[in-house]
RODO-2510 file (C-alpha; in nm, 4 decimals, decimal comma):
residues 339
     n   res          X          Y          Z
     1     x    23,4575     6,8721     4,2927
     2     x    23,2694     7,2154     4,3012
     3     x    23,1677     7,1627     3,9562
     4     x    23,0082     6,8317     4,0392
     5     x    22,8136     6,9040     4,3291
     6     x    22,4992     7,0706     4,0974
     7     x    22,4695     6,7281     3,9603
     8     x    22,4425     6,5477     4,2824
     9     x    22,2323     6,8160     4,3510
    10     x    21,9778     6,7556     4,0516
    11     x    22,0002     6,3742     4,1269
    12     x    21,9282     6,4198     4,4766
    13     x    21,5952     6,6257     4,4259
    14     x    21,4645     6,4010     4,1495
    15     x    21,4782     6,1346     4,3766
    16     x    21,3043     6,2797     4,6594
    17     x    21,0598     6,3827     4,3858
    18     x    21,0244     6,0027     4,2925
    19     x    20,9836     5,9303     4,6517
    20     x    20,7286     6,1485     4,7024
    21     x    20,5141     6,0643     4,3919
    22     x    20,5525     5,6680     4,4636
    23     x    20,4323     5,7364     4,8236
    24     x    20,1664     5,9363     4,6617
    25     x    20,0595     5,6148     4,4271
    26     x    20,0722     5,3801     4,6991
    27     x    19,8458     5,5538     4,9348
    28     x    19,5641     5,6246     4,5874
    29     x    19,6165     5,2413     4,5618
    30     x    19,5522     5,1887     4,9090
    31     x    19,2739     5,4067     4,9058
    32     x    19,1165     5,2382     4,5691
    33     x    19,2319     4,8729     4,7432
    34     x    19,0049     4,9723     5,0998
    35     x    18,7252     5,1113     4,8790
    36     x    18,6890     4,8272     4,6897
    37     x    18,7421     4,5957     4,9652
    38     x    18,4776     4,7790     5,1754
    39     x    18,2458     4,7534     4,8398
    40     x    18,2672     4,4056     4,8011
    41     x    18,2136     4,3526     5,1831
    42     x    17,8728     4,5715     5,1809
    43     x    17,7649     4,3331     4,8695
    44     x    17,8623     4,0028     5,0356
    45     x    17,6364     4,1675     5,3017
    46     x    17,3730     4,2270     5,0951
    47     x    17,3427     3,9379     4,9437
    48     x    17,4041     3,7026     5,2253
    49     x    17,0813     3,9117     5,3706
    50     x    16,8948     3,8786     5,0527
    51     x    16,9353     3,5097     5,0473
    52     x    16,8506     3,4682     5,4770
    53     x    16,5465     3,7221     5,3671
    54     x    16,4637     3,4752     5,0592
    55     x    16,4624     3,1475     5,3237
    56     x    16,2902     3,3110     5,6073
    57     x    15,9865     3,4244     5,3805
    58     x    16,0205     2,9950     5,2325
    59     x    16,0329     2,9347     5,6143
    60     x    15,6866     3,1188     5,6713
    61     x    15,5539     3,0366     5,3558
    62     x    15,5576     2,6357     5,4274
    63     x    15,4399     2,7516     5,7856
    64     x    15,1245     2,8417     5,6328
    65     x    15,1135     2,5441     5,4811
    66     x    15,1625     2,3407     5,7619
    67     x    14,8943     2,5572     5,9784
    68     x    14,6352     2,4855     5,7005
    69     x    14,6886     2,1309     5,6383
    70     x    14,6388     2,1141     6,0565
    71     x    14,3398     2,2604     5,9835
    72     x    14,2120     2,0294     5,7187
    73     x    14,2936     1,7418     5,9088
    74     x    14,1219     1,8402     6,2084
    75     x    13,8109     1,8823     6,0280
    76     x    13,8491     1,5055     5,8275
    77     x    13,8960     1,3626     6,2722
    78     x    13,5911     1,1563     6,3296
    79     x    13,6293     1,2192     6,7190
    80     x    13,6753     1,6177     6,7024
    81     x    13,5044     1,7564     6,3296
    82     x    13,2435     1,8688     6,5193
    83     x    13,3754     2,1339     6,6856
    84     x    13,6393     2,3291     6,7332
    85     x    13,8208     2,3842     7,0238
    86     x    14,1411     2,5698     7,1395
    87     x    14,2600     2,2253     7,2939
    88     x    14,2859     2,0190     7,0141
    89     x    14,5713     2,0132     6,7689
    90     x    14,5138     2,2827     6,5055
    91     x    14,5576     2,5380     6,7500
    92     x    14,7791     2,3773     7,0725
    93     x    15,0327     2,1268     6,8244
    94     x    15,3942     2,2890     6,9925
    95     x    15,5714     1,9974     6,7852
    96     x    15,4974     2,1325     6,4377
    97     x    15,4507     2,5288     6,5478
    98     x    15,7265     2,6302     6,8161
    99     x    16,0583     2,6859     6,6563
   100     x    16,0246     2,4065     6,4195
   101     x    16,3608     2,3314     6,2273
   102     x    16,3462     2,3034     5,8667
   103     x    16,6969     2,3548     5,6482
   104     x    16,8885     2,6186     5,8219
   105     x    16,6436     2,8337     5,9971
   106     x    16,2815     2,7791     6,2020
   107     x    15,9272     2,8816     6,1795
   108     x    15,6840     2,9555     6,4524
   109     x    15,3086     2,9444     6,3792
   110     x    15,0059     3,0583     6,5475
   111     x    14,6439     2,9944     6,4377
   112     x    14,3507     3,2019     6,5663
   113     x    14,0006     3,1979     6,5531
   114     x    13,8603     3,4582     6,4204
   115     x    13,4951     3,3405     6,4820
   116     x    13,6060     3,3864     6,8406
   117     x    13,5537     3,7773     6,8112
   118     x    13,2346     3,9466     6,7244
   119     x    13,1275     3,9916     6,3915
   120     x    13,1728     4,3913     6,3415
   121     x    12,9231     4,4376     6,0631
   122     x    12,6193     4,2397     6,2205
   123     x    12,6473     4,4162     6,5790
   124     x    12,3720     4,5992     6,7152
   125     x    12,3337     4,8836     6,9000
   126     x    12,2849     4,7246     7,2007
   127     x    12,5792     4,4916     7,1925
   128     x    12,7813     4,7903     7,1288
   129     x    12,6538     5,0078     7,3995
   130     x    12,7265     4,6673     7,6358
   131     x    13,0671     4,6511     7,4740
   132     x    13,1400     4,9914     7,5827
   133     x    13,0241     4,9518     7,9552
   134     x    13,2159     4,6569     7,9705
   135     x    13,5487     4,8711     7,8475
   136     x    13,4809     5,0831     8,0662
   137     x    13,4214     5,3760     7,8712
   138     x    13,2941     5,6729     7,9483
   139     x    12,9139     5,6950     7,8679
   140     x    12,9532     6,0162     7,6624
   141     x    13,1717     5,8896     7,5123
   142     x    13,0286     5,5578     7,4443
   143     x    12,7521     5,7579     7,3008
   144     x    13,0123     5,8905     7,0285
   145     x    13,1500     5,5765     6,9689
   146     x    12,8620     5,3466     6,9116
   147     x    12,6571     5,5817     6,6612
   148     x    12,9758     5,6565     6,4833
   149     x    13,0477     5,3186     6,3909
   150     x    12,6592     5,2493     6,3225
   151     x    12,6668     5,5719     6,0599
   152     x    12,9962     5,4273     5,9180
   153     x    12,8070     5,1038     5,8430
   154     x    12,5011     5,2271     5,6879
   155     x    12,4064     5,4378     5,3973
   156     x    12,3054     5,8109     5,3159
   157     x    12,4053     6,1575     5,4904
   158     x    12,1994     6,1594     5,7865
   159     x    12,3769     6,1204     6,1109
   160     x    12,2805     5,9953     6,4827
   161     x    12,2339     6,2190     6,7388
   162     x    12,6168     6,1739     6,8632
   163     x    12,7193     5,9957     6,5039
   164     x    12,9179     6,1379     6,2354
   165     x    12,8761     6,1104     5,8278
   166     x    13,1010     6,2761     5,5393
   167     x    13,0521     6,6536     5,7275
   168     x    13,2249     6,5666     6,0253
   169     x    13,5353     6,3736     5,8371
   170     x    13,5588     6,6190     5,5477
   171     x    13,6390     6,8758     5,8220
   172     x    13,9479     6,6790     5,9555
   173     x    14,3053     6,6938     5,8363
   174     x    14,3410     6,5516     5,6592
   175     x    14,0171     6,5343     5,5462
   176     x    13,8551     6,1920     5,3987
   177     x    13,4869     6,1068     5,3397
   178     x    13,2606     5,7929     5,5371
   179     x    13,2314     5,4595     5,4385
   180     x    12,8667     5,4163     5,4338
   181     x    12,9324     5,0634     5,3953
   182     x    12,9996     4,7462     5,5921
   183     x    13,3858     4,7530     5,7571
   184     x    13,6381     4,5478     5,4485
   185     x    13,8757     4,5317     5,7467
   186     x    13,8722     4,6165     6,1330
   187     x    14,1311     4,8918     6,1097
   188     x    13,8617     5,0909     5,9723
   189     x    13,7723     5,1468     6,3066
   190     x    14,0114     5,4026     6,3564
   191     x    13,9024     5,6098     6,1211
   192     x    13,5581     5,6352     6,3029
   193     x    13,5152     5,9320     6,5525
   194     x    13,5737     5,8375     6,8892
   195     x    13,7874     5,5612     6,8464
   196     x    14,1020     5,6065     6,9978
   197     x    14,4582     5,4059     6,8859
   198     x    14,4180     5,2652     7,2984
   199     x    14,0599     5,1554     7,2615
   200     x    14,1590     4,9705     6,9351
   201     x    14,5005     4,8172     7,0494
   202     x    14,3901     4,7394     7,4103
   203     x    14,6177     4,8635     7,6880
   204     x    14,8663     4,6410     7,8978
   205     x    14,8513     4,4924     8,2398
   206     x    15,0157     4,6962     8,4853
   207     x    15,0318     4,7143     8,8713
   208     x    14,7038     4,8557     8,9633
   209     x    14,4930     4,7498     8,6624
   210     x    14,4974     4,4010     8,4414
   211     x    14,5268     4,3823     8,0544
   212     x    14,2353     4,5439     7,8752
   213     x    14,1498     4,4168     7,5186
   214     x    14,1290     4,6257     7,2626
   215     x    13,8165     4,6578     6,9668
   216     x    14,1138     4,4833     6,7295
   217     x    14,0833     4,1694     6,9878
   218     x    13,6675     4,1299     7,0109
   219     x    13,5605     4,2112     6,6178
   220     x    13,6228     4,0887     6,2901
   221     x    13,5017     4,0905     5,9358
   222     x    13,5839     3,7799     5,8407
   223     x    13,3049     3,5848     5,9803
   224     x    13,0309     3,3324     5,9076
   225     x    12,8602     3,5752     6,0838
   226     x    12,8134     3,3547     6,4588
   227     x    13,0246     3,3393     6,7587
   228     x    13,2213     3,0029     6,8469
   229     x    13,1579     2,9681     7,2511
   230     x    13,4564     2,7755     7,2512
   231     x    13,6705     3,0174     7,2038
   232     x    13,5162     3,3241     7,2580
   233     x    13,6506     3,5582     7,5529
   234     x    13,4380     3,6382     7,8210
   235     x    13,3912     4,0003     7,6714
   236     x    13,2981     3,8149     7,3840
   237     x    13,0411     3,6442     7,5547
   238     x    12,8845     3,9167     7,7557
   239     x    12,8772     4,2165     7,4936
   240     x    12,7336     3,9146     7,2294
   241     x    12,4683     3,7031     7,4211
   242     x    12,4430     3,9406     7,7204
   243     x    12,5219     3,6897     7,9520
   244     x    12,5665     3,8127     8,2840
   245     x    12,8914     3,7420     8,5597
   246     x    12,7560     3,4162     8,6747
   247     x    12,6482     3,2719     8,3571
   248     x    12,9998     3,3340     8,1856
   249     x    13,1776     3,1845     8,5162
   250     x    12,9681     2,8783     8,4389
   251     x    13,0749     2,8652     8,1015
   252     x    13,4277     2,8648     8,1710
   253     x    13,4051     2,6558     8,4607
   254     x    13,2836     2,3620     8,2083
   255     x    13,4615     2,4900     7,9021
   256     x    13,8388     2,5710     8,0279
   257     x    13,8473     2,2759     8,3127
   258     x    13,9464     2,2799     8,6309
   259     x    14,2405     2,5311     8,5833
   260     x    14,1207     2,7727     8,4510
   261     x    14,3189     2,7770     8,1756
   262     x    14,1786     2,7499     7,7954
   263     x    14,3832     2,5091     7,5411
   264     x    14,4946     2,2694     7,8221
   265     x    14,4081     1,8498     7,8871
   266     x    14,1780     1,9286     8,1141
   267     x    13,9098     2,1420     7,8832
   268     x    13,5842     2,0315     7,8163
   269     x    13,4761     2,1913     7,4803
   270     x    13,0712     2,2410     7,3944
   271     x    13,0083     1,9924     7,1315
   272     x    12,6800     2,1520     7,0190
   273     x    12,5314     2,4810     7,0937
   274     x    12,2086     2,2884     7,3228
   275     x    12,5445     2,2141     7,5506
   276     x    12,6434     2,5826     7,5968
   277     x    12,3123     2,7169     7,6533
   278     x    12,2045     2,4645     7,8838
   279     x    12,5513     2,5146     8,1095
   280     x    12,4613     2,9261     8,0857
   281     x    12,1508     2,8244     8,2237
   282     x    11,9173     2,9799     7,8964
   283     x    11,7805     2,7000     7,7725
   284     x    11,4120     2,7149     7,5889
   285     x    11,3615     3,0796     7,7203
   286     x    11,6645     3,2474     7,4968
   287     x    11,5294     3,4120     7,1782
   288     x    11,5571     3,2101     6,8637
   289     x    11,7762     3,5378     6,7441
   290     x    12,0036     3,4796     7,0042
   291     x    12,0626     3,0925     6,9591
   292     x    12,1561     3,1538     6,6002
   293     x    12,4424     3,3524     6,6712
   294     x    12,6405     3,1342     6,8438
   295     x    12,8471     2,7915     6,6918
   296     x    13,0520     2,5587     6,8476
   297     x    13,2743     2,5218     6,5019
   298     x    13,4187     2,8130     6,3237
   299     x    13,5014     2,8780     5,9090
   300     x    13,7401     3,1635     5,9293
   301     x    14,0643     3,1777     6,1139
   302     x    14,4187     3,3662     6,0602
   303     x    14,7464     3,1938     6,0518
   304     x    15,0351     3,4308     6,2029
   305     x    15,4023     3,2298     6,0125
   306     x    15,7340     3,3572     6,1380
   307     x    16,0191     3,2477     5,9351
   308     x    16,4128     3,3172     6,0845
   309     x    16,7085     3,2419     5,9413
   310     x    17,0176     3,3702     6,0936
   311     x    16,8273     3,6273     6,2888
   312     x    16,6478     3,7619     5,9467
   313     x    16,3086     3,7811     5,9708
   314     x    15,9822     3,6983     5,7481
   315     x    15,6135     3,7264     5,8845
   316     x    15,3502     3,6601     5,7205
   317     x    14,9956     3,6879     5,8462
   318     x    14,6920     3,5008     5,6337
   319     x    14,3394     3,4642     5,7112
   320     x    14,1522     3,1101     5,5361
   321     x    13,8216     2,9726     5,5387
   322     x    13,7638     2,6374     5,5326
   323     x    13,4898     2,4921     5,3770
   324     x    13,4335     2,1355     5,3214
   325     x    13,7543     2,0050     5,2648
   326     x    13,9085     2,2888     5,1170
   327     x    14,0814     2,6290     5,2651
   328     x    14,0801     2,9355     5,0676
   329     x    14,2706     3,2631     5,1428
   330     x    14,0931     3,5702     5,2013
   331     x    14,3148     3,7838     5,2951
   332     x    14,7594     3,8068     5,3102
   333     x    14,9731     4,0317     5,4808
   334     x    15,3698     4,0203     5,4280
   335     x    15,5788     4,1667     5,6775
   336     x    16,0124     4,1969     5,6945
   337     x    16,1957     4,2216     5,9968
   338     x    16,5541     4,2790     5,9386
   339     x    16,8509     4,2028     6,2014
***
């Protein structure tokens, strides 16, 4: 017996070696198992978002579509071709924009008019100085504002008295030179002295004050160049025809009905521009300036598609003229929102 007991021994501690290196295996197994079972689930992730991503930009894609054949149709109505008006169907049709189902997912669409903002590149300086007052801005500031954007606009190295040319930007940082050019797209404006990220965004309603819209709200460079009064905002209307408190009340009175509200049954849209200046009480005595820069019908306007699928989403922002019978695209802006 005492001679045996180093064997038992031996065979004893080999197989608590073996123990130990088949524990060892299974847990690297385990490991390499949860690894590639945690690979395989970030891939199945990624590609089930890839695919949602891939529908939701369809989804806003055929948005766009939709949007611009509402468009197109409007303008073939023999009632409403005349004009247009945020009442009728192109802009107000909740059936075919709000959360419309198609496949697995939904667009939502929005169509603006961007003929109902002001026409950065043809404004004067007194439209802008009018603009500013109505802002509220502070006159010095105004000052700033107004014949900075006017030496942005306009060519050579000589500056306005409170303006700004290459000098002034070259000495930022980082530094960048002027346009001297018309605006290519209204977020220009921010690189003008003066203007400020809150009087380009607007600011928010809050207790004490109401909403204030911002310079990205009233202008635009895609334009035919006039103002539609049917759409227009009343800031529109005052810093663009100078009409005064009483003569813009009038105008919505008869353009947004009886309450108040624009793009409801109860609006009463200008069909002609002899309508609009007659109900602002102009008439004959407004400068033949003046009367061409307003329209009742508008060329340019900006679609705004939101395609979701399974929370994913695609936006994707277009702006289209329409000219007799046909829309082109002037301009397309992509944007992903993930989950």
């Amino acid at each position: 017996m005492s001679r045996r007991a180093p064997e038992t021994c031996r065979l004893e501690d080999q197989r608590g070696v073996a123990i130990v290196i088949v524990l060892w295996v299974i847990m690297v197994l385990s490991l390499l198992i949860s690894g590639f079972a945690f690979t395989m689930h970030v891939e199945t992730q990624i590609a089930s978002y890839a695919r949602k991503e891939l529908k939701a930009e369809m989804l806003a894609r055929s948005g766009i579509e939709v949007a611009k054949m509402q468009l197109l149709l409007h303008q073939q109505s023999a009632a409403d071709a005349g004009y247009d008006a945020l009442n009728q169907d192109w802009a107000t049709n909740e059936e075919l924009y709000v959360n419309h189902e198609l496949g697995d997912g939904v667009f939502n669409v929005k169509i603006m008019d961007e003929e109902s903002k002001m026409p950065i590149n043809s404004e004067s300086e007194a439209q802008l100085m009018q603009l500013m007052s109505l802002l509220s801005v502070d006159p010095s500031d105004g000052d700033i504002i107004v014949d900075s954007i006017l030496d942005w606009k306009e060519a050579g190295d000589l500056h306005r008295l409170n303006g700004a040319k290459t000098d002034y930007y070259m000495s930022l940082s980082p530094p960048y030179r002027a346009k001297n050019a018309p605006l290519d797209r209204v977020e220009e404006l921010l690189l003008i002295r003066g203007v400020t990220p809150e009087l380009f965004h607007g600011t928010p309603a809050t207790d004490k004050d109401p909403a204030q819209p911002g310079l990205a709200d009233l202008f635009t460079t895609m334009s035919s160049g006039t103002v539609n009064v049917n759409t227009a905002s009343p800031t529109v209307l005052q810093a663009w025809l100078g009409l005064n408190d009483v003569q813009v009340q009038a105008v919505l009175a008869r353009r947004d009905g009886a309450d108040g509200i624009p793009g409801t049954d109860d609006d009463l849209p200008f069909q002609d521009t002899g309508d609009f200046w007659r109900t602002a009480n102009l008439g004959a005595a407004t400068s033949p300036v003046v009367q061409g820069a307003v329209d009742v019908k508008s060329s340019f306007f900006t679609i705004k598609s939101t395609g979701e699928v399974g929370g994913v989403k695609h936006t994707i922002q277009a702006t289209v003229r329409r000219d007799n019978g046909t829309i082109d695209i002037v301009m397309w802006q992509e944007i992903k929102e993930g989950l």
